[in-house]
N, C-alpha and C positions, 0 to 999 in steps of 0.2 A: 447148523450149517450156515453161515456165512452167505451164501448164495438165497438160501430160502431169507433171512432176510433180511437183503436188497431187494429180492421180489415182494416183502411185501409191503416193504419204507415207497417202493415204486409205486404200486397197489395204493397206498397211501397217498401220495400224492398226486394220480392219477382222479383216487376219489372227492377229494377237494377242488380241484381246477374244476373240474367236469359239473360235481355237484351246484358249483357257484354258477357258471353257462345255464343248467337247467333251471336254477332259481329267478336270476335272470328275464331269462325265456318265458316262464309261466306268470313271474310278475307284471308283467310289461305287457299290457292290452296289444299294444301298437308292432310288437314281433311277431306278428300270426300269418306272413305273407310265406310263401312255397320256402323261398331263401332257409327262412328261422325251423321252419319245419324241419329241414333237412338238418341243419346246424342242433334241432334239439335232440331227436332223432340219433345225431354222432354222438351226441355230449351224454345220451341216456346210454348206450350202449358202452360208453367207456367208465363210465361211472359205476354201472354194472362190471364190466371188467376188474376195475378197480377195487369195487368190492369183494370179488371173486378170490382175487390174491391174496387179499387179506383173511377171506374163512380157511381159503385153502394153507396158509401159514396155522392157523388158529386149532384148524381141525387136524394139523398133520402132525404136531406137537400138543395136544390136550384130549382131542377124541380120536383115537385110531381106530375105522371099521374101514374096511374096503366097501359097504354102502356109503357112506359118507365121502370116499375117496371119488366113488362112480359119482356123484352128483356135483359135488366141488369140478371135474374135470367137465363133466358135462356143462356147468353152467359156466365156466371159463368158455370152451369152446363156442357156444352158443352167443353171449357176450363180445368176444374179439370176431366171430362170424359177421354179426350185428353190427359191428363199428367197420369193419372192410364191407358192408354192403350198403353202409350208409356213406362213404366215401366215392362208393360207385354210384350212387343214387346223385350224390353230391354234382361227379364228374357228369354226370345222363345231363344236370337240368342244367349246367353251365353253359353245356353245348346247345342246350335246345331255347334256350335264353337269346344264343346269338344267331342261331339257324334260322329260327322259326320269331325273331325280335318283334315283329307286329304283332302275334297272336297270343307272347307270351302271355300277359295279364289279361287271361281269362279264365273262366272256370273249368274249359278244358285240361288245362295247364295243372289248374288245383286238384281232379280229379286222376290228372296223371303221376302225379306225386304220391297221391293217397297209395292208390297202385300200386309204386317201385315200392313202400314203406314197407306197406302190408307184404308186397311177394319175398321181401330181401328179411324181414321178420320173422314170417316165417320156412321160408329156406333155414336160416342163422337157428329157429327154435327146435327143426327136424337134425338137423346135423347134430344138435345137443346130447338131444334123446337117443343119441344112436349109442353112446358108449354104457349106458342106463338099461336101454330094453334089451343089452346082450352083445353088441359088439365092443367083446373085451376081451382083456387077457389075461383072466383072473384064474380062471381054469384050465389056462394053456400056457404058460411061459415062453412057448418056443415063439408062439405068434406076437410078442408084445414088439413095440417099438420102442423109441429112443423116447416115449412119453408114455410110461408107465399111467395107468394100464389099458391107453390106445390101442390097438393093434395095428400091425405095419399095413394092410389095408385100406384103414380107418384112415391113417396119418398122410397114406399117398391120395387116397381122394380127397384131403382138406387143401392138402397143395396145389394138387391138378387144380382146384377150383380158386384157388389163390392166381395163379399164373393164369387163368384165364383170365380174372378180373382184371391183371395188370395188365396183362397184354390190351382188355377192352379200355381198361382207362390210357393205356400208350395213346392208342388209337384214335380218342376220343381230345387227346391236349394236345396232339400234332393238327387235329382240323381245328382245334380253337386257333393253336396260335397262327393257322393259314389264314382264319376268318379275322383274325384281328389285324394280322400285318395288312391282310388284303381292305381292309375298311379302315387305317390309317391310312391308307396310302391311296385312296378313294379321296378323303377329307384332305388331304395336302392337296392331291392335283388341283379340286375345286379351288382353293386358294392360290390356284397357279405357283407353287413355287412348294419347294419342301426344307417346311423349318426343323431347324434344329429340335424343334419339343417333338415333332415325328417321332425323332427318329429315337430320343429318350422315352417317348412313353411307351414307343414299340418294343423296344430292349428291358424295359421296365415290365410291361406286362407276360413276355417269354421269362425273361426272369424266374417272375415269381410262379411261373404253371413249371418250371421246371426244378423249382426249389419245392414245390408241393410234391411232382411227382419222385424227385430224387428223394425225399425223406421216405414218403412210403414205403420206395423200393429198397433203402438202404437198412430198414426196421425189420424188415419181415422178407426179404430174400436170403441170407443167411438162414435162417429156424426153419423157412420152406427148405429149400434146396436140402440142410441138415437131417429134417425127416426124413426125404426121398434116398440118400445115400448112406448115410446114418447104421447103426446096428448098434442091438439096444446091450453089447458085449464090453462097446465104447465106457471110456469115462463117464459119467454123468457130466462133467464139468461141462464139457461140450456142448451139453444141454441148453443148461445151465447160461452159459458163453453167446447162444445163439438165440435162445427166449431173452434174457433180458432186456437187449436191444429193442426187441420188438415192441415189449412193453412201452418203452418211450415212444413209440410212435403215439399211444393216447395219451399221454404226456404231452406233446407235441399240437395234435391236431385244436386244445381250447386257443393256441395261441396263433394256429394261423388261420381259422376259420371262425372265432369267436371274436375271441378281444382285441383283435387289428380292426373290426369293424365299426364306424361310427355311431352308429344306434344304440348298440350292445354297449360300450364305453360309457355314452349318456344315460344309458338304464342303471348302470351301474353306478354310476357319479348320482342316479336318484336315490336307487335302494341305501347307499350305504352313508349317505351324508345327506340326504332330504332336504339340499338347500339349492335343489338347480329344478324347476321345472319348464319344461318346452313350452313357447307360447305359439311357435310356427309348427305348425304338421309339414312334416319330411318326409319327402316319398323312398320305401325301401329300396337301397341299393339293391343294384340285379345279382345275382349271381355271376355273372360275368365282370363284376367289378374284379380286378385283380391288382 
């Protein structure tokens, strides 16, 4: 099948980007602030992803058990769970970076991170197990969805809780970009007069919370909405047609939250050519860097 594998050449290159981010990350003493956390955090969970596609190609074509099948879909689910809740982890501290900007770098701060990690961990690690310890539709056909062998249950509480998140990340980059416009346009008045860089960095920084949140939504609104309406009587191509996409979205994410950052670039210009080291300590961009 053709489609299985583009999923798993995606799967493939989903696990290289990512796995280079985590190497990265754990190499580099100096990545340890909230920010890199989170950034490791997406990058482990798409990696995992990444890898997912690739057993689930391996095991559908060389080992056929439907136990083998239940744990491959469970640990996909678990996986892309993990990477959408570390994008909401993402969107939580961007906000609270520029809410709460005085108190951010504290150990408060640190211990509210551990928090979202841990709770969105294991949320993403309970949703897994659920198609493992019996909701399936191995013994019932009539129940399965348009993701064999999910049941259409299964697949509408993955979405429901998909659309919540998006809606709480909507919610969450409409007050960013009020707090930024509104604190540009703070720093111009003091200046008495409103320069042109205003008004570019403003458009610059909506920009890019909207080029974040448009991928997102354009990756994986399709495959949600397709489960929810869906009938598993369809084409598979459908499927097929509407998960691919989504995949790219961890494809996507090492390049807008990894390697556009300055630190991560110089960790990288260390790891892989040993011929640049920092003589000045650089304080970690905030997460509201955009």
């Amino acid at each position: 099948n053709p489609w299985d594998v583009m999923l798993c050449v995606s799967g493939t290159a989903i696990a290289c980007e990512n796995a280079l981010v985590v190497a990265i990350i754990c190499y580099s003493p100096s990545l340890r602030t909230p920010m890199f956390v989170l950034v490791g955090s997406l990058a482990t969970a798409d990696l995992l992803a990444g890898l997912g596609l690739i057993l689930n190609f391996v095991f559908q074509y060389v080992i056929r058990s439907e136990t083998v099948s239940l744990l491959t879909v469970g640990f996909l689910v678990a996986s892309f769970a993990a990477s959408v809740s570390s994008l909401l982890a993402i969107t939580v501290d961007r906000y609270l970076s520029l809410y709460n900007a005085l108190t951010y770098y504290s150990e408060r701060t640190v211990l509210c991170i551990h928090t979202m990690l841990a709770g969105a961990w294991g949320v993403s690690l309970c949703l897994g197990l659920l198609p493992v310890l019996g909701w399936n539709c191995l013994h019932d056909r009539t129940a399965c969805s348009v993701v064999r062998p999910l049941t259409k249950s299964n697949v509408t509480l993955l979405s429901a809780s998909f659309f919540l998140i998006f809606l709480i990340m909507l919610h969450l980059y409409i007050e960013i970009c009020k707090i930024v416009c509104r604190h540009a346009h703070q720093i111009a008045l003091q200046q008495h007069f409103l320069t042109a860089s205003h008004y570019v960095t403003t458009k610059k920084g909506v920009s890019t919370l909207a080029i974040i949140l448009g991928t997102f939504g354009a990756s994986w609104l399709p495959f949600a909405i397709y489960c929810v309406v869906g009938d598993p009587d369809y084409p598979s191509v459908y499927t097929y047609a509407t998960l691919l996409p989504a995949t790219y979205n961890s494809m996507i994410n090492p390049i807008i939250y990894a390697y556009r950052n300055q630190e991560i670039q110089r960790s990288m210009w260390v790891l892989f050519c040993g011929c640049f080291q920092a003589k000045v300590s650089f304080r970690s961009r905030s997460p509201s860097d955009v």
